[in-house]
C-alpha positions as CSV (number, residue, x, y, z in Angstrom):
1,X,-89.4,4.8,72.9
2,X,-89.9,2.3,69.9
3,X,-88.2,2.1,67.5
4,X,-90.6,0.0,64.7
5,X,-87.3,-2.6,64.6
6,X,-87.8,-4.6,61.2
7,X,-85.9,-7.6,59.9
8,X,-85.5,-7.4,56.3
9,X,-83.2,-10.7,55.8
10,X,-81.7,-12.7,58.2
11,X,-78.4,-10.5,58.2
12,X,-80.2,-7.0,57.8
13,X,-82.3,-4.8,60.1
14,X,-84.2,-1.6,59.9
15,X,-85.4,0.8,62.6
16,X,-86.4,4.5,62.4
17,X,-84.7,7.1,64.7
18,X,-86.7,10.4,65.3
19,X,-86.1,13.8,64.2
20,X,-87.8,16.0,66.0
21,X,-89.4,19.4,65.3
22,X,-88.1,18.4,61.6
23,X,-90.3,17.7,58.5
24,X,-89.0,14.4,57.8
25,X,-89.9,13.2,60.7
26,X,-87.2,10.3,61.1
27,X,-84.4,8.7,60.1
28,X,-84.0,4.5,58.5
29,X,-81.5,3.6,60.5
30,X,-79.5,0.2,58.7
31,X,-77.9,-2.4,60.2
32,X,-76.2,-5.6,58.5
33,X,-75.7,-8.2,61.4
34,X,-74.1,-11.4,60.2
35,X,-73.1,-14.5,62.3
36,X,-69.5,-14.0,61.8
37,X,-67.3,-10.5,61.1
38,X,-68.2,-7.0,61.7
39,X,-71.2,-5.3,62.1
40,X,-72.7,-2.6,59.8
41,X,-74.7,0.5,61.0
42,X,-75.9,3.2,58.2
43,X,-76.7,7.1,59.7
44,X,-76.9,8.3,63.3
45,X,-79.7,10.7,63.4
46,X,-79.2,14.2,65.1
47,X,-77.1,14.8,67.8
48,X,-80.4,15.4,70.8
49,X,-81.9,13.6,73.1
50,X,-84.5,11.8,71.2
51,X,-82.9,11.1,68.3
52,X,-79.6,9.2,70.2
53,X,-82.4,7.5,72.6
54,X,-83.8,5.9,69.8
55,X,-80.2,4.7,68.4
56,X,-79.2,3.4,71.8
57,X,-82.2,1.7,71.9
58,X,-81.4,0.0,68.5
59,X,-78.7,-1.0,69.2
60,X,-79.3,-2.6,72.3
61,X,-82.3,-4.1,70.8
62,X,-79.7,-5.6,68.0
63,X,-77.3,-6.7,71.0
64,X,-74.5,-4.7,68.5
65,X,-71.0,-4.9,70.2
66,X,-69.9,-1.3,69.0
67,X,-66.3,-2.5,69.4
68,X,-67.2,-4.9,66.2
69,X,-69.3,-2.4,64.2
70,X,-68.2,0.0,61.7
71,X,-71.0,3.0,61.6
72,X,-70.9,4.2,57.9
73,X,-72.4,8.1,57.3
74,X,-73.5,8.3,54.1
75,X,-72.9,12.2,53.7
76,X,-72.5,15.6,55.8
77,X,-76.0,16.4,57.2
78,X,-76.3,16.6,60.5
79,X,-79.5,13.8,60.8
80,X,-76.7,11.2,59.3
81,X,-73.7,12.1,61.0
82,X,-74.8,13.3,64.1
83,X,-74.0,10.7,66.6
84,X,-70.8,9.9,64.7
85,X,-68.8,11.5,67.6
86,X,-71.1,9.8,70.3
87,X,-70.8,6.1,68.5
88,X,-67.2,6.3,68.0
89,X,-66.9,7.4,71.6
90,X,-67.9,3.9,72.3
91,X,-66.1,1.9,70.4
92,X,-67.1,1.7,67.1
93,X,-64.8,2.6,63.7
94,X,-67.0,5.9,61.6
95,X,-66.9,5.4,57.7
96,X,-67.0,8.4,55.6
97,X,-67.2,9.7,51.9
98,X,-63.6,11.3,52.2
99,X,-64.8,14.7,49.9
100,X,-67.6,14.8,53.3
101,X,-65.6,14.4,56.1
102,X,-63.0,17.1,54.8
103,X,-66.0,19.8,54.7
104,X,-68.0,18.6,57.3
105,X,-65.9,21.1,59.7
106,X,-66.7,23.7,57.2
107,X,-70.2,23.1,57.0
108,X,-72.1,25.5,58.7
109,X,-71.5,29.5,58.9
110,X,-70.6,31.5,61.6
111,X,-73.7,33.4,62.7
112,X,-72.5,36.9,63.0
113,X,-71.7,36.8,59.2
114,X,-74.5,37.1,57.3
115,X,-73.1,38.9,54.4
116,X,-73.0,35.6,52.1
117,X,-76.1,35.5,52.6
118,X,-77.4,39.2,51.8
119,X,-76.1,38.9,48.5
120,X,-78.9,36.0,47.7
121,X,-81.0,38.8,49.3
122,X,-81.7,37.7,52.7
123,X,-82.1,40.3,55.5
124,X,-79.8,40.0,58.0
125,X,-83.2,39.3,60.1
126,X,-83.8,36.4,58.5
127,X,-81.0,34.8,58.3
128,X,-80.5,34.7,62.0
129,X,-83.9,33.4,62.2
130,X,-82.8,30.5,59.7
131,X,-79.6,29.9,61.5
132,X,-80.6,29.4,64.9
133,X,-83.3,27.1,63.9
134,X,-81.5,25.2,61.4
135,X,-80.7,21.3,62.3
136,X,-76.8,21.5,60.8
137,X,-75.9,24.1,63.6
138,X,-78.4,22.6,66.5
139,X,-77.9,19.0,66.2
140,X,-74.2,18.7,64.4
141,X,-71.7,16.0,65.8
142,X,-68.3,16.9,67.4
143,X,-65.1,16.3,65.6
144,X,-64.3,12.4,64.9
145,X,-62.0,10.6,62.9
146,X,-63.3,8.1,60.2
147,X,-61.9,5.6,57.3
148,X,-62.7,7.5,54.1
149,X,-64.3,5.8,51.7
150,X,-63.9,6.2,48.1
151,X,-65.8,5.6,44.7
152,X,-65.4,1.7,43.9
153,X,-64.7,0.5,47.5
154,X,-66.3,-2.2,48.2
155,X,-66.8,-3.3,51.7
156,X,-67.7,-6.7,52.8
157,X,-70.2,-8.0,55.9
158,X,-71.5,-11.2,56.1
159,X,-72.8,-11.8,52.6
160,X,-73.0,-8.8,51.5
161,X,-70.3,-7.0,49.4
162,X,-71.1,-3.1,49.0
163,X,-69.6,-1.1,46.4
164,X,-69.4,2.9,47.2
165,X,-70.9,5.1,44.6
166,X,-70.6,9.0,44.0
167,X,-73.4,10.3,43.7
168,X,-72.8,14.3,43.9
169,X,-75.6,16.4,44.2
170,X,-77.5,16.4,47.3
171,X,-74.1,17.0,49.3
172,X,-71.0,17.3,47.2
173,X,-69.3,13.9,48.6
174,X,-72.6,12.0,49.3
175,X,-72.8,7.8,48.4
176,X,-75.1,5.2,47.9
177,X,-74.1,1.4,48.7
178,X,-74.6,-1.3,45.6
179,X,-74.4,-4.9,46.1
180,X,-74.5,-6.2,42.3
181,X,-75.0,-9.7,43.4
182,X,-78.0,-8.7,45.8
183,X,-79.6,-6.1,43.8
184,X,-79.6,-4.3,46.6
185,X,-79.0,-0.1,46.8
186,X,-79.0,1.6,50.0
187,X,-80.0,4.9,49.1
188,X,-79.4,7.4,51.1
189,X,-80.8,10.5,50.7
190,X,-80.1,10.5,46.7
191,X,-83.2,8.7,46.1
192,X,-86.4,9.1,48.0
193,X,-89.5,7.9,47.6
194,X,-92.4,9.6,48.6
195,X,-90.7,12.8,49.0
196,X,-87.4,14.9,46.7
197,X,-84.4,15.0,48.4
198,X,-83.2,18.4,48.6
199,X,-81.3,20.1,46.3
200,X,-79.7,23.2,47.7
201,X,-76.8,25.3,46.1
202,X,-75.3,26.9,49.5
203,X,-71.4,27.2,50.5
204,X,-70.1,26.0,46.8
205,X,-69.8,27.7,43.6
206,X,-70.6,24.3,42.0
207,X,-74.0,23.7,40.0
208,X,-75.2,21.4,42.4
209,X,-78.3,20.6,40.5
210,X,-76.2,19.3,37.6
211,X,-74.1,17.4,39.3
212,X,-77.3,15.6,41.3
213,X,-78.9,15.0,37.5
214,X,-75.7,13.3,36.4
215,X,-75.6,11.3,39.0
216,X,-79.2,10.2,38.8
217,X,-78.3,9.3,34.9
218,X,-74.8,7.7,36.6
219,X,-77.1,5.1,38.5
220,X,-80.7,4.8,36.9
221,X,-79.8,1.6,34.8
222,X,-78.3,-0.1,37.3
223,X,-80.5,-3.3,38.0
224,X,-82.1,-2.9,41.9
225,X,-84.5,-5.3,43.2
226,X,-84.9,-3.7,46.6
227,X,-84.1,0.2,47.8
228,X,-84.0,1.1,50.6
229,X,-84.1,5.1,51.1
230,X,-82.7,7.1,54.2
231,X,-86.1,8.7,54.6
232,X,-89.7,7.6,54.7
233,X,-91.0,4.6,52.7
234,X,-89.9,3.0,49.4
235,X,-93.6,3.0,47.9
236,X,-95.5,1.6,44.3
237,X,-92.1,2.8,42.4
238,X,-89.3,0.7,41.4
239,X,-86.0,2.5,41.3
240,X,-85.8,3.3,37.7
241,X,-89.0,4.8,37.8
242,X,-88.5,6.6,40.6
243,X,-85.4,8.3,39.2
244,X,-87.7,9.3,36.2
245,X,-90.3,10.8,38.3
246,X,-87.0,12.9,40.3
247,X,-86.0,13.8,36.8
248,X,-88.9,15.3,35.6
249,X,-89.5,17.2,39.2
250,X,-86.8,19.4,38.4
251,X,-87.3,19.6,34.5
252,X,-90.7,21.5,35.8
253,X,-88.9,23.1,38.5
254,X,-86.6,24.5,36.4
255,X,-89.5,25.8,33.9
256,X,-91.1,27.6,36.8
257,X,-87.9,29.0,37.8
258,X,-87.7,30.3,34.5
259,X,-91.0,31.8,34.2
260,X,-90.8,33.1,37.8
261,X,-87.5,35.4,36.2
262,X,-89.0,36.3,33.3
263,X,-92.6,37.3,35.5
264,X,-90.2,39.6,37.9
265,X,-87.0,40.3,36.1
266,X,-84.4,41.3,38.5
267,X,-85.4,38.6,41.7
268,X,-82.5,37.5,43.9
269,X,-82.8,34.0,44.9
270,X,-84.5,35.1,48.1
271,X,-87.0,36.6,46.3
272,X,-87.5,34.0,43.0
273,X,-88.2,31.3,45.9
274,X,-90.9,33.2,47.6
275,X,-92.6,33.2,43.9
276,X,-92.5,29.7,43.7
277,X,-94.9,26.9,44.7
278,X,-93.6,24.6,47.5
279,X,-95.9,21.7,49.5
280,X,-96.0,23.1,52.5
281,X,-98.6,24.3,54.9
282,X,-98.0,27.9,55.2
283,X,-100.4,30.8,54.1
284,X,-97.4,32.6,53.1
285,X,-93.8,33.2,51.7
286,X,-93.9,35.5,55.4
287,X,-95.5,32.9,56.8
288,X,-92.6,29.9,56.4
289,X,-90.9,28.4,58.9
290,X,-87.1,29.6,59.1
291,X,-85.6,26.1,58.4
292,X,-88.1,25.9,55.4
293,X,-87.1,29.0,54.3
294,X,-83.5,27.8,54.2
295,X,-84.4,24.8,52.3
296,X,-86.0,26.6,49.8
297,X,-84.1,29.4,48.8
298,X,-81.3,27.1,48.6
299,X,-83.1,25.0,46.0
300,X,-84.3,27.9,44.0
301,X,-80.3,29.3,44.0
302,X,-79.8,25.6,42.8
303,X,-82.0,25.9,39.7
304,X,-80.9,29.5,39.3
305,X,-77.2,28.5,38.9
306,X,-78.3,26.0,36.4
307,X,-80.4,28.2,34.0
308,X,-78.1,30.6,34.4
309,X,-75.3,28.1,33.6
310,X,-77.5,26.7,30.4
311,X,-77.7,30.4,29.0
312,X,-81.5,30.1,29.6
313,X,-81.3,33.6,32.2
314,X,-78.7,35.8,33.3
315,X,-77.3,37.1,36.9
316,X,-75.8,40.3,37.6
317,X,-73.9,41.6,40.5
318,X,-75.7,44.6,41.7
319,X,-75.9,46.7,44.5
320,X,-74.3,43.8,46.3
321,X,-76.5,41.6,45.4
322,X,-76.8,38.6,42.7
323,X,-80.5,39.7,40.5
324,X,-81.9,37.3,37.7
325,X,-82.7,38.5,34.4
326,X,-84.7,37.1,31.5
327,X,-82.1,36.4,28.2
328,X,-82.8,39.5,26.7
């Protein structure tokens, strides 16, 4: 299977791992290679068969002595830590945002409750549909231990010195690596280029959307020569525009949220995304696939929360249920 292996400088490589049945398709794969020291490898892929092939493959391709690499996970999701388990099984050391690893165990619900899930206003119907086709429950890791990694680490291979930084939002303990000197952000999936990362508000009371704002502002000045994303391709945008372009994705989000509440007054979240335009091929809200479904109604909760949190709508409790209101 290839694996498009690319040498981006003498010390640092690149090659995709596949994620199949999954709409982004694969997964940049890092590695940081130097003459001397450890190795560096960024993100597993899902735990199934193509995805490790394709990881075993570049890592033999790379002659990488797992015994001498450290495997660093970025966040939670199961296409970044999914061989964690498997790679630490032989040999290597698993680096991990410590906020992460503590929830990754808690990460996924149990499939016979769906009552979290009603009160967004999902049928019990389809939220088994969404579970059993949803990547964090097929293609998770098992348990594995892992040096946690905090904000202002820095971690040194070869020549290049990385510096962890929070970047909340997408998960709640997800990072990016810096290396000032290079001008050199690995990305992960905070910034993406040619599509949004996604911004979902489920298991956490937190405004998820806020905190992934703030941390675009927390990072958009820093200088970056070359970024390179978890996910597709880097494209015409330079980091600091790209962040602008994220930033006013959700500032129109956000004012179609709004008019989709004040247009039905009383949605659930369920509902408020199935009013909403998303880029994808379907004919219908019906019509979605489960796992898209789960995607986006946890981004419309997301921008929910926040106008909700801005005074801009209101929720109520009904019925068992949470319902959106226009500001009356």
């Amino acid at each position: 299977m290839p694996v498009n292996m690319q040498q981006i400088s003498k010390e640092l490589f690149t090659f995709q791992i596949v994620l199949p049945n999954n709409p982004l398709k694969w997964l940049n794969c890092y590695v940081i290679r130097p003459q001397e020291g450890r190795c560096l490898l960024i993100d597993t892929g899902f735990h199934c068969e193509e995805s490790i092939a394709a990881l075993l493959e570049g890592i033999e391709e790379l002659n990488l002595d797992l015994a001498n690499t450290d495997v660093l996970i970025t966040h939670l999701h199961a296409d970044h830590s999914g061989n964690a388990s498997l790679l630490e099984g032989k040999g290597a050391t698993i680096l991990m945002p410590q906020v992460d690893y503590e929830r990754l165990n808690d990460a996924k619900p149990e499939r016979g409750d769906a009552s979290y899930f009603v009160t967004h206003g999902i049928s019990e119907e389809n939220f088994l549909a969404m579970f059993d086709g949803n990547p964090i429950n097929r293609y998770i890791t098992d348990d594995f231990s892992a040096r946690l990694l905090h904000e202002g680490d820095v971690l040194h291979y070869g020549t290049f010195a990385l510096e962890v930084i929070c970047v909340p939002g997408h998960t709640e303990g997800n990072i990016m690596l810096y290396d000032r000197k290079k001008q050199l952000m690995f990305t992960g999936d905070h910034v993406l280029f040619d599509i949004t990362p996604n911004i979902s508000a489920w298991f956490s009371d937190r405004d998820v959307l806020r905190d992934y704002l703030e941390s675009l502002e927390k990072v958009e000045g820093l200088p970056v020569r070359l970024a390179l994303p978890a996910h597709r391709h880097v494209g015409s945008q330079t980091f600091a525009e790209r962040i602008q372009a994220l930033k006013e994705h959700h500032r129109a989000r956000l004012a179609e949220t709004q008019r989709v509440v004040e247009q039905h007054s009383g949605a659930t979240a369920f509902e408020t995304a199935g009013y909403c335009t998303w880029r994808i091929k379907a004919k219908s809200w019906a019509d979605f696939p489960p796992t898209q479904k789960w995607f986006a109604i946890g981004e419309a909760l997301a921008h929910l929360r926040y106008l909700v949190n801005d005074g801009s709508i209101v929720m109520r409790h009904e019925n068992g249920q949470d319902h959106y209101y226009p500001v009356a």
